[in-house]
C-alpha positions in Angstrom: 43.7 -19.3 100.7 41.7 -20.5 97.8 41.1 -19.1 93.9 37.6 -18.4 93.8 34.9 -17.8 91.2 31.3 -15.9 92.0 29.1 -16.2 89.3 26.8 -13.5 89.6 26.9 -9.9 90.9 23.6 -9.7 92.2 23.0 -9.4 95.9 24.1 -12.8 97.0 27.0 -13.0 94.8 28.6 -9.4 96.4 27.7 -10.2 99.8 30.1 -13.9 98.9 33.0 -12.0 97.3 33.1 -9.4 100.1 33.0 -12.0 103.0 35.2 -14.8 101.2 37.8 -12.0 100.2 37.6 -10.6 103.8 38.5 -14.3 105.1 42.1 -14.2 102.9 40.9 -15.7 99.7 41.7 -14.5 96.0 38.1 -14.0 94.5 37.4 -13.2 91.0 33.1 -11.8 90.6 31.8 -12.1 86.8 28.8 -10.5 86.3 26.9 -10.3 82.8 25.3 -7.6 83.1 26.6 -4.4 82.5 25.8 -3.1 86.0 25.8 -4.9 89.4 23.0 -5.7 91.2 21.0 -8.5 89.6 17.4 -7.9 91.1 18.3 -5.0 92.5 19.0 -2.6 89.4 18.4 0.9 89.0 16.2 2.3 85.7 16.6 6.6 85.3 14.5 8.6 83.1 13.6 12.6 82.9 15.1 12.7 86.4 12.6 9.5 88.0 15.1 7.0 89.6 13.7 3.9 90.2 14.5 0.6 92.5 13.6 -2.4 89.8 13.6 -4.9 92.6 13.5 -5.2 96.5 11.6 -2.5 98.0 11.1 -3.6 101.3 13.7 -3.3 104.2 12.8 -6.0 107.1 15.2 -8.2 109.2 17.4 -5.2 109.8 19.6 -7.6 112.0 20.5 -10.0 109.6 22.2 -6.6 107.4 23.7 -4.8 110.2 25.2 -8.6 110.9 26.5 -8.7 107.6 27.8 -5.3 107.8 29.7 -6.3 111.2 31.1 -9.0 109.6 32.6 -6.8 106.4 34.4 -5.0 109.3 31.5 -1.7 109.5 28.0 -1.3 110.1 25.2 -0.2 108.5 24.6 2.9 109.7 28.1 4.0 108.7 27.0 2.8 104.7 23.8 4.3 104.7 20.8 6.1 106.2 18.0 4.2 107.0 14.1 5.4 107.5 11.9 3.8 109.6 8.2 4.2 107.5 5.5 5.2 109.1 3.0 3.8 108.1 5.0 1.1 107.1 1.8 0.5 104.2 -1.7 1.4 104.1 -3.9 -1.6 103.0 -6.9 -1.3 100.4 -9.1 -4.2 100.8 -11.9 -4.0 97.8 -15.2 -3.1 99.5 -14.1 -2.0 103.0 -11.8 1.0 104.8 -8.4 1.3 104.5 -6.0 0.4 107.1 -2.9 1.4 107.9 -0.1 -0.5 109.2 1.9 1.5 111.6 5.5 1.5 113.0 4.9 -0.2 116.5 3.2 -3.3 117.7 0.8 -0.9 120.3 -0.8 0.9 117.3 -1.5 -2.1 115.7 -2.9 -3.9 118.1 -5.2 -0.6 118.8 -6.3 -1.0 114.8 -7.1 -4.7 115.1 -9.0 -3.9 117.7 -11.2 -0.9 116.0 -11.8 -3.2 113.5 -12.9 -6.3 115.2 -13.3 -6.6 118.8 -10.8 -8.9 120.6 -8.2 -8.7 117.5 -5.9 -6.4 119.1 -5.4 -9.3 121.8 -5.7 -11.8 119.6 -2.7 -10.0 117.8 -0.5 -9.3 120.8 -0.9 -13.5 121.5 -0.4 -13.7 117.5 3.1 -11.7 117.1 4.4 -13.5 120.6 4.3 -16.7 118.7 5.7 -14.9 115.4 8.4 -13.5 117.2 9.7 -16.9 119.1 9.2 -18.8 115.8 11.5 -15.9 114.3 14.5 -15.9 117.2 14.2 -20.1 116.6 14.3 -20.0 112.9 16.9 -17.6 113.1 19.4 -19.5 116.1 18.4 -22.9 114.3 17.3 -22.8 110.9 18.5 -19.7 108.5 22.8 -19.8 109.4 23.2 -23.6 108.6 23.2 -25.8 105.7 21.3 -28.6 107.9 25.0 -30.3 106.9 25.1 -31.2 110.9 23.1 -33.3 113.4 22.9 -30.2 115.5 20.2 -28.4 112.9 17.9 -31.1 113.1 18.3 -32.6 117.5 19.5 -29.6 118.7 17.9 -28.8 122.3 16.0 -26.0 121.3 14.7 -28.1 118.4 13.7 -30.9 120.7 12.2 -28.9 122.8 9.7 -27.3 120.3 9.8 -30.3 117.9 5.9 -30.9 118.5 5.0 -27.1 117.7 6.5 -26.8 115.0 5.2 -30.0 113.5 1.7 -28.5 114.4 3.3 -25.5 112.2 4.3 -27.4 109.4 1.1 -29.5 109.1 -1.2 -26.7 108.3 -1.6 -24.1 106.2 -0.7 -20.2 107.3 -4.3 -19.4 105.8 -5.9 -21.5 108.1 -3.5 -20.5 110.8 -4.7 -16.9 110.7 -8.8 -17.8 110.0 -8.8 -19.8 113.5 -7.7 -16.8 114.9 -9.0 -13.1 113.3 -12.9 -13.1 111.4 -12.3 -9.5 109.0 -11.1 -10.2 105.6 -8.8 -7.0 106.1 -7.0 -8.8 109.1 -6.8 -12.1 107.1 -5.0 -10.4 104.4 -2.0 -8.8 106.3 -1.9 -11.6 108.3 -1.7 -13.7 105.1 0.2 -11.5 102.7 3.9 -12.4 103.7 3.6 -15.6 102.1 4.2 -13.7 98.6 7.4 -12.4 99.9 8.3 -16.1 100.1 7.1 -16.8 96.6 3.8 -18.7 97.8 0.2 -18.5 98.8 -1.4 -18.6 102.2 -2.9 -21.8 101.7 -0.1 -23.5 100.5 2.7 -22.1 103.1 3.2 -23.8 106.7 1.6 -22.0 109.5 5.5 -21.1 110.2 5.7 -18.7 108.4 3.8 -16.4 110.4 6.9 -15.9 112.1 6.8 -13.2 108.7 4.2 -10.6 110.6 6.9 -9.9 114.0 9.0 -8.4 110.8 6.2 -5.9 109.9 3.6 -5.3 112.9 6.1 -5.6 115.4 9.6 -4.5 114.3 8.9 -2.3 111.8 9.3 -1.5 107.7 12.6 0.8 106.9 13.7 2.4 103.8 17.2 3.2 102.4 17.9 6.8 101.2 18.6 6.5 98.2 16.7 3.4 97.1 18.4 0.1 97.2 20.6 0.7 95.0 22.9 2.2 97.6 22.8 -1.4 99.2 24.3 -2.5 96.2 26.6 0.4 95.3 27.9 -0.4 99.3 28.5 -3.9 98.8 30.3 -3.8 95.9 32.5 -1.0 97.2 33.2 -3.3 100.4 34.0 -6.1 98.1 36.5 -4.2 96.7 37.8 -3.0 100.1 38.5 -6.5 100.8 40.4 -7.3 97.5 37.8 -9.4 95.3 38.1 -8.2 91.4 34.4 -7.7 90.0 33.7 -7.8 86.3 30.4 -6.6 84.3 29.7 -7.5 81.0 31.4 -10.8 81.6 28.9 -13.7 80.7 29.8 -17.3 82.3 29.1 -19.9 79.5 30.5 -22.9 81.5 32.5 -24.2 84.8 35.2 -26.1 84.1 35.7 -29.3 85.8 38.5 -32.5 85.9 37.9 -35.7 87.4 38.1 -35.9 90.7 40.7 -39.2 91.9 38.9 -41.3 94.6 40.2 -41.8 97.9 40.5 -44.8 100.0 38.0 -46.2 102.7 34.2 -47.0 102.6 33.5 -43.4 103.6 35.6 -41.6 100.8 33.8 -43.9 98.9 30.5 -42.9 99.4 31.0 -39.5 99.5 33.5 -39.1 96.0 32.5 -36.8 93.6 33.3 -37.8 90.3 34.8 -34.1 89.4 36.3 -31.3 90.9 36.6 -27.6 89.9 39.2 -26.0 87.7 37.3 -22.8 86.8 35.3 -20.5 84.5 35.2 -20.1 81.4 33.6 -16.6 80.1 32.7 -14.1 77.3 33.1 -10.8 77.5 34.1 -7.9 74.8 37.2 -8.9 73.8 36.0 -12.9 73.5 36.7 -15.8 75.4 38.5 -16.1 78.6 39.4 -19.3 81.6 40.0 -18.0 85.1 41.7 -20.6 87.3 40.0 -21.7 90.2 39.8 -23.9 93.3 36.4 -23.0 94.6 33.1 -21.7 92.2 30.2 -20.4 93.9 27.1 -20.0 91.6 25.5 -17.1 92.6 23.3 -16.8 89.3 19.9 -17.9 89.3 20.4 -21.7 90.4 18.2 -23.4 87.5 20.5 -21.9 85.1 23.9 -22.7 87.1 22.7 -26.4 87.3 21.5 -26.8 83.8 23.5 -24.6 81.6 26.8 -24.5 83.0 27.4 -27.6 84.0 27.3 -31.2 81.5 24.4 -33.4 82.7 26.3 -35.8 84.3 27.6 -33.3 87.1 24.3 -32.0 87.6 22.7 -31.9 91.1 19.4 -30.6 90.2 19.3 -31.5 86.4 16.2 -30.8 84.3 14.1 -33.7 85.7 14.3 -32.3 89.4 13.3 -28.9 88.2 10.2 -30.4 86.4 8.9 -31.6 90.2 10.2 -28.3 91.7 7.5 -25.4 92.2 8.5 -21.9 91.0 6.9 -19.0 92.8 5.2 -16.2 90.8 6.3 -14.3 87.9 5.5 -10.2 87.7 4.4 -7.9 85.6 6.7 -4.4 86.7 5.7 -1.0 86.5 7.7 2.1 86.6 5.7 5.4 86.3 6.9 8.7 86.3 4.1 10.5 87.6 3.5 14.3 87.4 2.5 16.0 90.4 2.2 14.1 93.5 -0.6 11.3 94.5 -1.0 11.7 98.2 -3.6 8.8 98.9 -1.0 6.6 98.7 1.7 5.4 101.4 5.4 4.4 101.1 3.7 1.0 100.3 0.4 0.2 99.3 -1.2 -3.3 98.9 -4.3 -3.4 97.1 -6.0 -6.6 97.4 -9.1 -8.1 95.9 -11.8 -9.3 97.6 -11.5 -13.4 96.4 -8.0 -13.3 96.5 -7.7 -16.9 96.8 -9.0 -17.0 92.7 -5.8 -14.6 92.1 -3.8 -17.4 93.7 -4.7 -20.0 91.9 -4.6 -18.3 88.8 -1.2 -17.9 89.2 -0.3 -21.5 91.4 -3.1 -23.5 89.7 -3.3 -25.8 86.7 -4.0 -24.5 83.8 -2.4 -21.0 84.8 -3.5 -17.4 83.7 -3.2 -14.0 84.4 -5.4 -13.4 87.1 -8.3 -10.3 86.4 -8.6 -8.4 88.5 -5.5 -8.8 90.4 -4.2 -8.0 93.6 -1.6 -5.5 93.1 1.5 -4.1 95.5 2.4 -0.4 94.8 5.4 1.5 96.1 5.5 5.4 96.4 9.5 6.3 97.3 9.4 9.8 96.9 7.0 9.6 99.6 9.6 9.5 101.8 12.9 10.3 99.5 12.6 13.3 97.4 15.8 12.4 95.3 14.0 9.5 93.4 11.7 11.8 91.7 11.4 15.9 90.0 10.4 18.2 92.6 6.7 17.7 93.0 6.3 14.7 91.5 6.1 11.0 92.4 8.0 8.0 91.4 5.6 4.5 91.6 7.0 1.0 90.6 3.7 -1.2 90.8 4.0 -4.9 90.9 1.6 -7.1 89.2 1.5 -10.9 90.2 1.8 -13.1 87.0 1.9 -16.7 86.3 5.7 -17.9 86.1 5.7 -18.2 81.9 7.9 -16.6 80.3 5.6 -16.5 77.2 3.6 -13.7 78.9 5.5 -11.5 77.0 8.3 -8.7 77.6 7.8 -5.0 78.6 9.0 -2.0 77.3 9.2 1.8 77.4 6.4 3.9 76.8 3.9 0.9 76.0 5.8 -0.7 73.9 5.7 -4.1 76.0 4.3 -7.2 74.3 0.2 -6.9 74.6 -0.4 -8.8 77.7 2.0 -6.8 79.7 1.0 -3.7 79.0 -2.6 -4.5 79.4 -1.4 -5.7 82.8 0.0 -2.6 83.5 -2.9 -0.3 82.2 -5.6 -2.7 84.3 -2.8 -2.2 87.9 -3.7 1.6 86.8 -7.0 1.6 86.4 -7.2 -0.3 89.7 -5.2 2.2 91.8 -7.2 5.3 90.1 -10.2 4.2 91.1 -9.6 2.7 94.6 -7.5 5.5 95.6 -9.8 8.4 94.1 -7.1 9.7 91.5 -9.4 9.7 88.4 -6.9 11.2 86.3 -3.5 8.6 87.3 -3.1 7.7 84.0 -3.1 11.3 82.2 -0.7 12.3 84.1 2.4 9.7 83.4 4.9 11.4 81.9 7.3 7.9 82.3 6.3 4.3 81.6 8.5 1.3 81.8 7.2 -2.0 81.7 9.1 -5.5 82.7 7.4 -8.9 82.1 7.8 -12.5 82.9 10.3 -13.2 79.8 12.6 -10.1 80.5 13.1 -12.2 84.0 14.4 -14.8 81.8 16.0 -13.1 79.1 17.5 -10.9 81.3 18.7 -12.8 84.7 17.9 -16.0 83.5 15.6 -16.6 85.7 13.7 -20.1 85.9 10.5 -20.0 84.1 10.4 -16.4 84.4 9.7 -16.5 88.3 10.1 -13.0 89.9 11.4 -14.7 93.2 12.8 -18.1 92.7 11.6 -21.9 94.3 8.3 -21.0 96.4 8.4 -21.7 99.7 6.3 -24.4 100.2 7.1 -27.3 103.0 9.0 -29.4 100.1 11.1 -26.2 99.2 12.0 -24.6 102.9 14.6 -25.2 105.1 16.2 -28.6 104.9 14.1 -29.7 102.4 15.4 -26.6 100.1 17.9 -26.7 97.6 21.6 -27.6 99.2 24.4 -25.5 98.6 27.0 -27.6 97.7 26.8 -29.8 94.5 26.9 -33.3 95.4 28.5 -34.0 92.1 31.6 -31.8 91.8 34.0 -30.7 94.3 34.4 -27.2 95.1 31.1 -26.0 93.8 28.7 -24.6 96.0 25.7 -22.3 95.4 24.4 -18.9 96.8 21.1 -17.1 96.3 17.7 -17.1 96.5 17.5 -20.8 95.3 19.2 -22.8 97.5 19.1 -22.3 101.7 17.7 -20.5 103.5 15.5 -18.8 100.5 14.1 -16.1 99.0 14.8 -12.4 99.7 17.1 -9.9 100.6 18.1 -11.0 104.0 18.1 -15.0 102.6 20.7 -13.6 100.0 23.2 -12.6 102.8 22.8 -15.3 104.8 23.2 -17.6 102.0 26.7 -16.2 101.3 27.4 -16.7 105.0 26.7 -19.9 104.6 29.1 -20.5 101.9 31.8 -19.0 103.8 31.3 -21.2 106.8 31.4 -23.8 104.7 34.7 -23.1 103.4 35.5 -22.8 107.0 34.7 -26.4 107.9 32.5 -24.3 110.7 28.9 -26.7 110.9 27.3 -24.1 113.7 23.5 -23.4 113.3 24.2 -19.8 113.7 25.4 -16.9 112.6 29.0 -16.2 112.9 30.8 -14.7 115.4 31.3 -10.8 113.7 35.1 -9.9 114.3 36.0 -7.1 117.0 35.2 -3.9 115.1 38.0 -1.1 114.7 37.2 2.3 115.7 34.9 4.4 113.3 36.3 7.0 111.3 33.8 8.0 109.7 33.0 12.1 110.0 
């Protein structure tokens, strides 16, 4: 059993303390904020609740994995809703289209919309899906710290297509295939779940699209925040201690004595782990410790905690590294409901490429008009909103740069942001056919680039983390274990296997096999389950 440290009570950092504490070891969570959650808060006003984070539920397996390996499942922590659509699509200039719940009725839409599609589909989400199952048995549960993630058979035996994968963009992966600008965008569009573009991911990540077109969007009662609240309660369960209002301001370190042979030579580390030192109301406090995992942004782990001579990814790494977008947020409190829009809504702009490289480009700026993602909960979950009314959070693709400006309540952001936010208004007003959108918010809350930083100390003021380009995914990602100091090892959207919810569990899985010595590619085997008792 081993003393450890999680910095950060964000989703990563609670899914590490609940699996490390569940495998015998004595784990101590600090988390500065005054609530859990990181990413994935929770804002109230006049009775609008609203998710500040992750709003989209895909790769149910990897949770109800996560869940088996806490010891429950997920349908006995919360109630999911399969949406349906899972979004409707408003591409400027042409029909909307809506995204349904099975692969059959989307193949059927492709197919009104351009003849041959719904074919080309089916052969599209075949590959998708056996790029998924092979990223997922090879790729997501390891940290590439074995010869068995690189020459394993099944890696062998597709070695050639997914070189063909990685050698071109996803953009030009979906053009060789579908002609309607409508069809190019969904196609296209998971690429900003991983923080990039669709001309500057790998074709491999069309795996994304099986998640959506073929297995479906779901949705939490609730919101996410009973994710969160769930976690942290099984976390407990299993015996971790977890702290809010406890702000890391360094890890503590000794050096580490060398070991004989040519070997323990060349793989010393000149330090090892002692523990944490951290403020919280009553001042300054060490916790003793054996093993620290930073589950904080990693930019600020790397570069604040630690001195620059036991940095892994010090400041010069991070100037080569590419961050993926910031975001201006929305929350509006709307009165009275807006039925032309979905669960999800993605409204995208007809030269969508010039939004990209506003945001990816040299010199950056706030791209005008933008493409814009809007979420509708109470939709579909009438406890996040009044009676009657609806509850939007509206996401805004920015430029990572913190110097955007901060939001605020009731437009009382910093200039840019709100004028972000009443442009995303205007836009969904007039698309959708609700001329009146903006008299009727009763609640506004704005978040901008530098409340990323300020607030989760986010690199550059990135909404997601590292984008996934080829020089930032899988093995060429961020490791998870410092290479400097013993007993440090990292967790989070950052480091492997990347951004998003499911990447956040899987990277505290892999911090736990690590512990474990266990070098598999992939997941763990989930102990025998006890009988429910749940009524």
């Amino acid at each position: 059993m081993s003393r450890v440290v999680v910095i950060g009570g964000g989703v990563s950092g609670l899914a590490t303390a609940g699996l490390l504490a569940r495998d015998g070891h004595e784990v101590h969570l600090l988390e500065q904020g005054a609530d859990l959650g990181g990413r994935a808060g929770l804002w109230e006003r006049d009775g609008f609740r609203f998710d500040t984070g992750p709003s989209w539920w895909l790769m149910p397996e990897v949770f109800d994995h996560f869940f088996a390996m806490m010891g429950t499942t997920t349908a006995e922590q919360l109630e999911l809703v399969t949406l349906d659509p899972g979004y409707r699509v408003w591409s400027e200039g042409l029909a909307t289209l809506d995204v349904v719940a099975d692969e059959a009725g989307n193949r059927a839409a492709f197919e009104a919309i351009e003849p041959g599609a719904g074919a080309a589909l089916g052969d599209y989400l075949t590959s998708a899906r056996e790029v998924y199952d092979l990223a997922t048995q090879q790729f997501l549960y390891t940290s590439f710290d074995s010869a068995a993630a690189y020459v394993g058979r099944r890696v062998l035996r597709n070695g050639p297509r997914l070189a063909g994968l990685l050698s071109r963009s996803l953009e030009s992966f979906v053009a060789s295939r579908f002609r309607d600008r409508r069809l190019r965008q969904v196609l296209g569009y998971p690429a900003v779940f991983l923080g990039s573009s669709p001309d500057r991911a790998p074709a491999m990540y069309h795996l994304m699209s099986h998640l959506d077109l073929a297995d479906g969007v779901r949705y939490p009662l609730g919101g996410f925040r009973v994710l969160v609240d769930a976690m942290a309660g099984l976390a407990r369960d299993a015996g971790a201690v977890v702290g809010t209002g406890c702000t890391v301001t360094a890890i503590e370190t000794e050096t580490a004595p060398r070991a004989g042979g040519r070997v323990a030579l060349r793989r010393h580390r000149p330090a090892r782990v002692t523990g944490v030192t951290y403020r919280d109301a009553d001042g300054l406090h060490t916790v003793d410790a054996d093993v620290v995992v930073g589950a904080a942004d990693l930019h600020h782990v790397e570069t604040r905690l630690l001195p620059a001579d036991l940095q892994t990814y010090p400041e010069t790494w991070w100037d080569r590294a590419v961050s993926g977008p910031g975001a201006v947020l929305v929350n509006l409190g709307i009165r009275g409901e807006v039925p032309q829009l979905a669960h999800h809504s993605l409204f995208f702009t007809a030269d969508w490429r010039t939004n990209f490289d506003a945001i990816f480009a040299t010199p950056t700026r706030v791209p005008d008009p933008a493409s814009i993602y809007v979420c509708r909960p109470s939709a579909t979950d009438p406890s996040v909103a009044p009676a009657g009314d609806d509850n939007l959070f509206v996401l805004v693709p920015v430029p990572p740069d913190p110097t955007i400006g901060r939001g605020g309540v009731g437009g009382a952001g910093d200039p840019v942001v709100e004028e972000v936010a009443d442009r995303a208004i205007a836009m969904v007003a007039a698309w959708a056919g609700v001329p009146d959108l903006a008299e009727r918010v009763v609640v506004r809350r704005t978040v901008g680039p530098g409340d990323f930083e300020a607030d989760l100390n986010s690199w550059s003021g990135g909404a997601l983390g590292p984008a996934h380009v080829l020089k930032q995914s899988a093995f060429f990602r961020a490791g998870n274990a410092s290479r400097k100091v013993e007993g440090l090892y990292y967790a989070g959207y950052g480091t492997v296997p990347g951004i998003g919810l499911p990447m956040c569990l899987i990277s505290a899985e892999l911090v736990l096999k690590r512990l474990r010595g266990d070098r598999s590619v992939g997941p763990s085997t989930e102990p025998v389950a006890a009988p429910s008792t749940r009524v």
